[in-house]
C-alpha positions in Angstrom: 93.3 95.9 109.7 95.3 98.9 110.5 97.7 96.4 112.0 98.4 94.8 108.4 98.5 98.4 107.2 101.5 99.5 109.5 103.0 96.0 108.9 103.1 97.0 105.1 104.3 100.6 105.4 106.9 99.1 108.0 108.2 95.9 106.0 107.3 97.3 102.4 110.6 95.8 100.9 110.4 92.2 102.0 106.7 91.3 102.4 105.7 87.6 104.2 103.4 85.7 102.5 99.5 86.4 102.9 99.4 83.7 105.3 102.3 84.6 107.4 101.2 88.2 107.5 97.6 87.1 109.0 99.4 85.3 111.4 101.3 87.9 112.5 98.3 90.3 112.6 96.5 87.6 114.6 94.2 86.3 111.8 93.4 83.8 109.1 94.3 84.5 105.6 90.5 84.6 104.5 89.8 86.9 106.8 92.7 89.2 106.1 92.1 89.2 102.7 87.8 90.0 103.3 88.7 92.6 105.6 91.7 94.2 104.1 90.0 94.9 101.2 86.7 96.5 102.7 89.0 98.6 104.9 91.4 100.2 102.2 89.2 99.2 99.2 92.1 97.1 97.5 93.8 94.0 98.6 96.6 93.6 100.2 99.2 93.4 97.4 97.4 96.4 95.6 98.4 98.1 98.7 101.5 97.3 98.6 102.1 97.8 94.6 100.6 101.6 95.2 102.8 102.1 98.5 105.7 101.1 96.5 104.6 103.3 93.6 103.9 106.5 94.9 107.7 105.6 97.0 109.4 105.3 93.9 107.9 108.9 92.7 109.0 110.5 95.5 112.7 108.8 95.1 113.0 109.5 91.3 111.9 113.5 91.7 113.9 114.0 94.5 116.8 111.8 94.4 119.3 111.1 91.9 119.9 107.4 93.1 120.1 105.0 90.0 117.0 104.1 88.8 117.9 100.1 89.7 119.1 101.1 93.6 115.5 102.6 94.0 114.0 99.5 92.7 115.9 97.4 95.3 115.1 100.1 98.4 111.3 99.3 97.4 111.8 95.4 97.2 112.1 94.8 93.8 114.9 91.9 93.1 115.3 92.9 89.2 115.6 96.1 87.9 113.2 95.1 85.1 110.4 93.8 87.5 110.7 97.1 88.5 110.7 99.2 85.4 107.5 97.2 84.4 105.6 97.2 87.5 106.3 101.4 87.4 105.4 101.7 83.2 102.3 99.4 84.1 101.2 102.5 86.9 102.4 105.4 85.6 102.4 104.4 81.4 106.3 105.6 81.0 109.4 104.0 82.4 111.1 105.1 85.8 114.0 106.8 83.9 111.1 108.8 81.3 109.4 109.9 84.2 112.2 111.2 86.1 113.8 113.0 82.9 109.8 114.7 82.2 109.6 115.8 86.1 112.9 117.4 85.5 111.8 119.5 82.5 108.9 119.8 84.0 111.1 121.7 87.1 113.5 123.3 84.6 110.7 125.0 82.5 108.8 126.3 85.7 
């Protein structure tokens, strides 16, 4: 399983399909999906979501790229897929949280 893990971390932005990645781990989807989850204690595309998440927090504090580029470098096609996949993590949108991380800075 740490295969599919460095898969993910490696191809984050354009993720295969569950069944192509378990071929390319050298496994059956059932299997990957069993496994995966009693390794890292989510699935696969939990894995991936949270990778992607804790990406993005890193890009927004310490980065000033637009709020849709850093959707794109995570593999988000829409800028809005993005902003609710973030506000559905973190409960405020991309742009909120990067203007309250700056204040944050500012007042420290």
């Amino acid at each position: 399983m740490d295969n599919a893990r460095t898969f993910i971390h490696h191809n984050y932005q354009r993720m295969p399909s569950l069944h192509r990645l378990a071929l390319l781990v050298g496994t059956n989807e059932c299997t990957l999906k069993k496994c995966f989850k009693q390794s890292f204690g989510t699935t696969v595309f939990g894995y991936l979501f949270n990778l992607r998440m804790e990406m993005a927090v890193q890009l927004l504090c310490n980065t000033d790229e637009p709020v849709s580029t850093i959707g794109y470098q995570l593999g988000y096609e829409h800028q809005s897929h993005f902003c609710t996949a973030f506000k559905r993590k973190y409960g405020v949108s991309p742009s909120l949280f990067r203007d309250q991380q700056n204040k944050a800075v500012a007042s420290a």
